[in-house]
C-alpha positions as CSV (number, residue, x, y, z in Angstrom):
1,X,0.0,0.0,0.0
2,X,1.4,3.6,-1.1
3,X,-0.2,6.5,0.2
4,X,2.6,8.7,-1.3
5,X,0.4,11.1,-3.8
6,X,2.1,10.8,-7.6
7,X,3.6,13.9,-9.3
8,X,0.6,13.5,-11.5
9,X,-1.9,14.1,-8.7
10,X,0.4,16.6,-6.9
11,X,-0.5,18.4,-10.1
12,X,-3.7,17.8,-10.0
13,X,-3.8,19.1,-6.4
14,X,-1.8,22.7,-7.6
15,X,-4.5,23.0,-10.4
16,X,-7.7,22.3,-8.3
17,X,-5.9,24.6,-5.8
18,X,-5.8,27.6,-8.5
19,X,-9.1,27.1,-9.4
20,X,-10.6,27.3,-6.5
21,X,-8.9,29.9,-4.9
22,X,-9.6,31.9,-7.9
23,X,-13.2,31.2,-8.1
24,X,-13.9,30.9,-4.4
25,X,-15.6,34.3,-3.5
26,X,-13.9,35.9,-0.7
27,X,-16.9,37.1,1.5
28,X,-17.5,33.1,1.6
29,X,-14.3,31.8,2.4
30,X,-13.9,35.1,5.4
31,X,-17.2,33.4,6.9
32,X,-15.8,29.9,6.7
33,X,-12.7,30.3,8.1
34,X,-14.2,32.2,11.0
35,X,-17.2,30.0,11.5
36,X,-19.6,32.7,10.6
37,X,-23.4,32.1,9.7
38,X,-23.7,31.4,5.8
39,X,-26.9,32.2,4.5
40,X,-28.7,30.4,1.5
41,X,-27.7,32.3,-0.6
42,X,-23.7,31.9,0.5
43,X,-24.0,27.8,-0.2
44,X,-26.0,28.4,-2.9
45,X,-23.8,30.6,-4.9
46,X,-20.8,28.1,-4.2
47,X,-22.9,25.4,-5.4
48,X,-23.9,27.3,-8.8
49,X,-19.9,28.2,-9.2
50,X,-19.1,24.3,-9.1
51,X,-22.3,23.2,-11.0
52,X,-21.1,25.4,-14.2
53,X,-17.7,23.9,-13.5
54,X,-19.7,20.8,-13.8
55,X,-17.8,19.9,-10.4
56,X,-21.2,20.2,-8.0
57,X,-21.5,16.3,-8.8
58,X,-17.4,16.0,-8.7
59,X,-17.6,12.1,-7.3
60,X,-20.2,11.6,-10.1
61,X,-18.8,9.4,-13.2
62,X,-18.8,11.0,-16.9
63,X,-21.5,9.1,-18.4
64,X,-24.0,11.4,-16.1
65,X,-22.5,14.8,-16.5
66,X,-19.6,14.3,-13.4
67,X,-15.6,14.4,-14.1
68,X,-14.9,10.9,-13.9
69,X,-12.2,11.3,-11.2
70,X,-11.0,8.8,-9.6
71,X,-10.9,8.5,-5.7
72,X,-7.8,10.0,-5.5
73,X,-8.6,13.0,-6.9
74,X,-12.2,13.5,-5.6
75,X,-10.1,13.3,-1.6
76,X,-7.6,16.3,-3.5
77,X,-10.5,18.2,-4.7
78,X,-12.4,17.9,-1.0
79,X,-9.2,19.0,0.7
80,X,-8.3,21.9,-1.6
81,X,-11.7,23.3,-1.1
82,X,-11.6,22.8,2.6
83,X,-8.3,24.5,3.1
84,X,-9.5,27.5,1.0
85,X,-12.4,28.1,3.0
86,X,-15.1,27.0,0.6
87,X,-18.6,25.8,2.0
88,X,-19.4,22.1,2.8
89,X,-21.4,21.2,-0.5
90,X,-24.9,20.5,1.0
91,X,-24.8,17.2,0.5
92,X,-28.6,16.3,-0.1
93,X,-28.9,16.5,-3.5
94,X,-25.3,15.6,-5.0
95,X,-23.9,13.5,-2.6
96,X,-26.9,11.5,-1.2
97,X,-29.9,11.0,-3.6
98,X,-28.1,11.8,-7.3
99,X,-25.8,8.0,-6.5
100,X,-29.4,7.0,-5.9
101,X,-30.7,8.0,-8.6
102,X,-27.7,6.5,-10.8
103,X,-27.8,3.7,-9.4
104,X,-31.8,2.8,-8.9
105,X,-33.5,5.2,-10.9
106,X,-34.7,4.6,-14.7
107,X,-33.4,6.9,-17.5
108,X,-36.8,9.0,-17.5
109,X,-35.7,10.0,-13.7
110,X,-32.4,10.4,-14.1
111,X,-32.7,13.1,-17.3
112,X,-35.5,14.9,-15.4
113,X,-33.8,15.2,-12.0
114,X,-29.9,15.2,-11.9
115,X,-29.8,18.1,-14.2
116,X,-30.9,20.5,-11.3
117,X,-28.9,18.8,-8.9
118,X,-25.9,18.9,-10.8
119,X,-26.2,22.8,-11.9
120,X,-27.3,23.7,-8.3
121,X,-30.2,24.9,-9.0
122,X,-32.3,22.5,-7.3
123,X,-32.4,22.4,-3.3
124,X,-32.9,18.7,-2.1
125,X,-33.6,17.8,1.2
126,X,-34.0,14.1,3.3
127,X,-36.6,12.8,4.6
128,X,-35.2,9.7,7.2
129,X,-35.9,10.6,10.6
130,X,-39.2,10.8,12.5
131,X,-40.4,11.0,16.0
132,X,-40.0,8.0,17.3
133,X,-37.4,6.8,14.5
134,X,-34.1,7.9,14.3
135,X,-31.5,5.6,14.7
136,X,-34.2,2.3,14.4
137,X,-34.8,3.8,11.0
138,X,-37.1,0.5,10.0
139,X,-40.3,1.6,12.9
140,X,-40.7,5.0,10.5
141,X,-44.2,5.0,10.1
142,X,-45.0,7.6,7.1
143,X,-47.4,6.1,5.0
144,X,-47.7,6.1,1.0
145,X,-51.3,4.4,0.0
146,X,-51.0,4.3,-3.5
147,X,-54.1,5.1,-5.7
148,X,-54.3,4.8,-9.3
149,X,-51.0,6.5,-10.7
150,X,-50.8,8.3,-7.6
151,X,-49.7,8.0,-4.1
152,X,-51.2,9.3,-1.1
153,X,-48.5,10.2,1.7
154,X,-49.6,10.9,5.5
155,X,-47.1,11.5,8.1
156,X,-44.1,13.7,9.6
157,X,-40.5,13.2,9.5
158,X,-38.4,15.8,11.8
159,X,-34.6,16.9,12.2
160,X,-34.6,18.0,8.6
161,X,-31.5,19.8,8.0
162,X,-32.5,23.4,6.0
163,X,-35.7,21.9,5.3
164,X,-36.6,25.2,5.1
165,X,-34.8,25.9,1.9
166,X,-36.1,22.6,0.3
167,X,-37.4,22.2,-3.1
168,X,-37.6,17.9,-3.3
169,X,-37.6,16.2,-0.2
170,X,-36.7,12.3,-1.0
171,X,-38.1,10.5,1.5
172,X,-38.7,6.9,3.0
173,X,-42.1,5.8,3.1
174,X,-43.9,2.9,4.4
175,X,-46.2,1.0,1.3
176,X,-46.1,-2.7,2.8
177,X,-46.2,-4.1,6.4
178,X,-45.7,-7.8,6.0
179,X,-42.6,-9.6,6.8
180,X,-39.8,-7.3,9.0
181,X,-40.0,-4.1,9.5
182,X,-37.2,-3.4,6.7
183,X,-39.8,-5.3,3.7
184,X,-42.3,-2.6,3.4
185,X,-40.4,0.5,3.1
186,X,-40.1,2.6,-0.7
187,X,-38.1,5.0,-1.5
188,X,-40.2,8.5,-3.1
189,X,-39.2,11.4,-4.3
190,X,-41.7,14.5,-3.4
191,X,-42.1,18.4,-4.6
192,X,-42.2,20.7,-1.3
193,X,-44.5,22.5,-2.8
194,X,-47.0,20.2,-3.0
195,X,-50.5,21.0,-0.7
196,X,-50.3,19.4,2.2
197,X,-46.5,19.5,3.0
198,X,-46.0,21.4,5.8
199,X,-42.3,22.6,7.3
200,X,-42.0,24.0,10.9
201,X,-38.5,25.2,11.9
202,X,-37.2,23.8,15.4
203,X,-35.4,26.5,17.0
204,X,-31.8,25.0,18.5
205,X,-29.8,26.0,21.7
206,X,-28.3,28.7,19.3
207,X,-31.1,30.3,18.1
208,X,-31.1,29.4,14.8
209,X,-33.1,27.0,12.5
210,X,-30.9,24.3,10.8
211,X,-33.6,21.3,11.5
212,X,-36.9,21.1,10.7
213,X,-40.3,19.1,10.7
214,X,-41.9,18.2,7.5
215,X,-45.5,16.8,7.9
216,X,-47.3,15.5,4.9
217,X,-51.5,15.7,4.9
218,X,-52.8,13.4,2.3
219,X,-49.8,14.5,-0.2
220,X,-50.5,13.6,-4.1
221,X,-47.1,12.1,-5.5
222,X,-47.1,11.0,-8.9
223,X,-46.1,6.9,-8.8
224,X,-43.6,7.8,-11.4
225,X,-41.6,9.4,-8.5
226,X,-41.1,6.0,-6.9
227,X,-37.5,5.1,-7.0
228,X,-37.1,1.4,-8.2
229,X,-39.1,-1.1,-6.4
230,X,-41.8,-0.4,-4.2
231,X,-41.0,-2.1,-0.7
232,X,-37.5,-2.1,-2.1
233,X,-36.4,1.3,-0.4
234,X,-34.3,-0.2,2.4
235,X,-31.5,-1.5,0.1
236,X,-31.4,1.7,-1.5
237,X,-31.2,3.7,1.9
238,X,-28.5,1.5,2.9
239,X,-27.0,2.4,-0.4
240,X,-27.4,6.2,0.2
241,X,-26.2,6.1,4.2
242,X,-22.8,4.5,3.1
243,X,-22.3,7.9,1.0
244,X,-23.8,10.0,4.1
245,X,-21.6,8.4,6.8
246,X,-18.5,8.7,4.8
247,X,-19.4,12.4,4.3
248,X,-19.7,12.8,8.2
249,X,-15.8,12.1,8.3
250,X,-15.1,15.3,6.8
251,X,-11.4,14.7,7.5
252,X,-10.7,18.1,5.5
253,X,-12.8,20.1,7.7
254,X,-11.2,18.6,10.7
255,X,-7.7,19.8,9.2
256,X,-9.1,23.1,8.5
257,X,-10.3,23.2,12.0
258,X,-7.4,22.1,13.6
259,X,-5.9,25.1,12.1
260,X,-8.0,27.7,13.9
261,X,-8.1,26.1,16.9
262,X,-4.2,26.7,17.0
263,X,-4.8,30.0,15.8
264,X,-7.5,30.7,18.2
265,X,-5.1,29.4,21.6
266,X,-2.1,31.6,20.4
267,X,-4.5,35.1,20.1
268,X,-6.1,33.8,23.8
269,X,-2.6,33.0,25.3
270,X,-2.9,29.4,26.1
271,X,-0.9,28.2,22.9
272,X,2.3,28.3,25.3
273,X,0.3,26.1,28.1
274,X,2.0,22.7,27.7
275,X,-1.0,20.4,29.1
276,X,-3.4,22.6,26.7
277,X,-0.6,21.8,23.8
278,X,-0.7,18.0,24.6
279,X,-4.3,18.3,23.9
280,X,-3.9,20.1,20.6
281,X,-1.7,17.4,19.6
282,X,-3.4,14.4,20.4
283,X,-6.2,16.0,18.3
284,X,-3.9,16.2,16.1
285,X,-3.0,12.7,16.1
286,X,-6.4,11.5,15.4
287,X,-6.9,14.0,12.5
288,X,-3.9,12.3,11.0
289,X,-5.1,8.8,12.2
290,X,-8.5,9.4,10.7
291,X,-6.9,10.8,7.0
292,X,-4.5,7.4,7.0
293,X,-7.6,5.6,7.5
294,X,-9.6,7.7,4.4
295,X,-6.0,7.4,2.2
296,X,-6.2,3.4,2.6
297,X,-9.7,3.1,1.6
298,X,-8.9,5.5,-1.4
299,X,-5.7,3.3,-1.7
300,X,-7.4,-0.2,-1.7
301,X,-10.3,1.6,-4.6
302,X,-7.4,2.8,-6.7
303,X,-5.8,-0.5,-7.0
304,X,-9.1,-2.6,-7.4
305,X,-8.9,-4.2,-4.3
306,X,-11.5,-5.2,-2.0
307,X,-12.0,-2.6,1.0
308,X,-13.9,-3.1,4.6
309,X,-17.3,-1.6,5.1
310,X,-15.7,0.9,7.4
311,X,-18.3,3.8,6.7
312,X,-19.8,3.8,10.2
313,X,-16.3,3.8,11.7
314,X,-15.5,6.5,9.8
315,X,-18.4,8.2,10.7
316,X,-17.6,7.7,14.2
317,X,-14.0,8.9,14.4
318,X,-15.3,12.0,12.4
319,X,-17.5,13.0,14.3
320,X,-16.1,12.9,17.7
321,X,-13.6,14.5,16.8
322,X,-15.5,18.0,15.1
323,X,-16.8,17.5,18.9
324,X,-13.3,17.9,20.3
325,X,-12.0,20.6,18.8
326,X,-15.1,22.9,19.1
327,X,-14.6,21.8,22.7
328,X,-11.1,22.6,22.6
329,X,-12.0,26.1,21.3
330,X,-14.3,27.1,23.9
331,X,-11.5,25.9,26.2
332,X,-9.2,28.3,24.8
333,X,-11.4,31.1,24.9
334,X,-13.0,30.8,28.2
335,X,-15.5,33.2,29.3
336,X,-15.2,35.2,26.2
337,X,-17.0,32.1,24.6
338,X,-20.3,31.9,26.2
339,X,-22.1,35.2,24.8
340,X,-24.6,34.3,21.9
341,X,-26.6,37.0,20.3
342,X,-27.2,35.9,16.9
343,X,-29.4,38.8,15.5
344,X,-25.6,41.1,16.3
345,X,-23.8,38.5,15.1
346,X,-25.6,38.6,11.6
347,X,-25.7,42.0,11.7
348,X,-21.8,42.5,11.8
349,X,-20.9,42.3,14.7
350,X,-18.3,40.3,16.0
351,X,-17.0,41.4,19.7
352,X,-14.6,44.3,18.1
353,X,-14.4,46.3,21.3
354,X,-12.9,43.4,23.5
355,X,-10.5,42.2,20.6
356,X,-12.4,38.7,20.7
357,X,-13.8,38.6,17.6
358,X,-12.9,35.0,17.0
359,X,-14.4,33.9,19.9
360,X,-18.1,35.1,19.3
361,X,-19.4,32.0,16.8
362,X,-17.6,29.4,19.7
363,X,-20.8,28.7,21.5
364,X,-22.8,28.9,18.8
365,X,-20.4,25.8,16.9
366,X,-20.2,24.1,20.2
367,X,-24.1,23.4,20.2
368,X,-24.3,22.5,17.2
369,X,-21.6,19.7,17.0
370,X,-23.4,18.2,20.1
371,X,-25.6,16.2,17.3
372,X,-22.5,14.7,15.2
373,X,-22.6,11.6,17.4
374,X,-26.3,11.2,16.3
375,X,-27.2,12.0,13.2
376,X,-26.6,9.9,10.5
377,X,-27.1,6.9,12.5
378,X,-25.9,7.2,16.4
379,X,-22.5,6.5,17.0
380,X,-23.6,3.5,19.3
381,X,-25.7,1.6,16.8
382,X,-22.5,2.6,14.4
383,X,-20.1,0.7,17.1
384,X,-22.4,-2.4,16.8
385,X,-22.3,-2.3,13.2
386,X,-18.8,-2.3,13.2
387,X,-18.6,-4.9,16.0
388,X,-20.5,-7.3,13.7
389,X,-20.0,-6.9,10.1
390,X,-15.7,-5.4,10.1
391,X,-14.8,-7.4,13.5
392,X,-16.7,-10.4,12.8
């Protein structure tokens, strides 16, 4: 195994690294590299600058609009846009459903629908969760009854991430109920603005409104929207949570981060504390743990061979560790990390007239990484999953 990049791909790396930094618009990457609020509007025009790259889909293959990269150089293109302080892709549409789509979906679907998600025109968002199931994803109870060419969907789903901005909500529905739980569940794809959908914002320890519910009152979806098989949705969710899990990682980010927490402990004068710099580098240790472990699946793809099912463990190292160094943060800055007043935050103001203006989004990033552990499938049903199907 070589995880030594080739001077090929180092060239590939200085090229995506042009690119980006010359497209990137600056306003975004100022708010990303201080953890400011981006609006829609900031991850949408990001997403329109990529999608006439034709990069929005850049892990999609050529015969549906992508690059064709290969793993390699879809991990270079992550990191260069990382380290430049470009958004997060939101993840719903290119990321999640389009491999869905490819994968599942007939040719009349995929011509009408990864068009829009390609360009970025089209806001998707995911319909999993509901009260009552999260994690045991197979209890969800949202019901499609279909009728004629139609289907009729009745329920709620909840913690939808910037449901709010949705357009399509793809959603798992339940059409059967013999046999296990798993047997009767389809996979649809819905138009928010259909009557009877319904999106309430729930309002987070921040302040803000990331999550949402989505309730659905005798919803009219056209049957064509059904993705493959009906009662067949459960493979394909498994399919799309391997992509989600994986995404959770966000090694890049976690570089990025680990970068402005150093920054942030040198401007508080803690950087010279030795016990707070042997926590700084332990982080440190597991960044470069968890990238080893992303460079030998990437490794193991390049060369054809057989890799581990590792997305969950992934997922888990990931996300503890965007827990860690937001908690690290708030260490570093102390006091000058609790105030929270969003409305003067998004109005410019960050904490000038103390000389703390990198600590006013701390509290606000430390909330809001309290759900990595959870979303995306719990990082204790992650550990049993790993326990059973990598550890045997």
């Amino acid at each position: 195994m070589d995880l030594a990049f080739t001077p090929e791909e180092q060239q590939f790396r200085e090229d995506i690294r042009t690119w980006v930094r010359g497209n990137l618009p600056q306003d975004i990457a100022h708010k990303v590299h201080n953890a400011l609020h981006l609006t829609r509007d900031d991850m949408q025009r990001w997403g329109k600058i990529l999608g006439t790259k034709g990069w929005l889909g850049h892990a999609w293959p050529k015969e549906f609009g992508g690059p064709g990269w290969n793993a390699i150089q879809k991990h270079l293109f992550e990191e260069e846009c990382a380290l430049a302080g470009a958004p997060r892709v939101v993840p719903f549409g290119p990321v999640m459903v389009a491999p869905v789509i490819m994968a599942f979906g007939n040719a009349e679907q995929q011509q009408r629908f990864l068009p829009g998600i390609a360009s970025g025109e089209v806001w998707w968002s995911q319909g999993y969760s509901e009260p009552g199931s999260g994690s045991d994803l197979a209890s969800l109870k949202t019901r499609a009854e279909r009728v004629g060419d139609s289907y009729i969907v009745n329920g709620q789903k909840t913690w939808t991430t910037l449901g709010q901005y949705g357009e399509w909500i793809f959603c798992l529905v339940r059409t059967g109920t013999e046999g296990k739980p798993q047997n009767g569940i389809s996979f649809l794809l819905i138009d928010m603005k259909s009557p009877g959908v319904t999106v309430r914002p729930i309002i987070l320890l921040d302040g803000s409104a990331e999550v949402n519910e989505v309730f659905f009152d005798n919803v009219k979806v056209p049957a064509e929207n059904l993705i493959g098989e009906e009662n067949k949705g459960w493979n394909y969710a498994k399919y799309l949570l391997a992509h989600e899990r994986t995404n959770i990682a966000d090694v890049n980010r976690a570089k990025r981060e680990l970068e402005r927490l150093k920054r942030i402990a040198k401007a508080e004068g803690v950087y010279d504390d030795m016990r707070f710099r042997d926590e700084i580098a332990k982080l440190e240790v597991d960044v470069v743990a968890l990238e080893m472990m992303v460079l030998r699946v990437l490794s193991a793809e390049k060369s054809g061979k057989q890799t581990l099912d590792i997305a969950g463990l992934l997922k888990i190292r990931g996300s503890e560790i965007q827990q860690r160094y937001s908690e690290l943060m708030m260490l570093a800055a102390g006091p000058f990390a609790l105030p929270l007043i969003r409305e003067a935050m998004e109005a410019g103001w960050q904490g000038d007239f103390v000389g703390n203006a990198h600590c006013a989004p701390l509290a606000s990033a430390y909330f809001n990484t309290r759900k990595t552990t959870i979303y995306g499938g719990s990082n204790e049903v992650q550990r049993n999953i790993v326990s059973q199907f990598v550890l045997g």
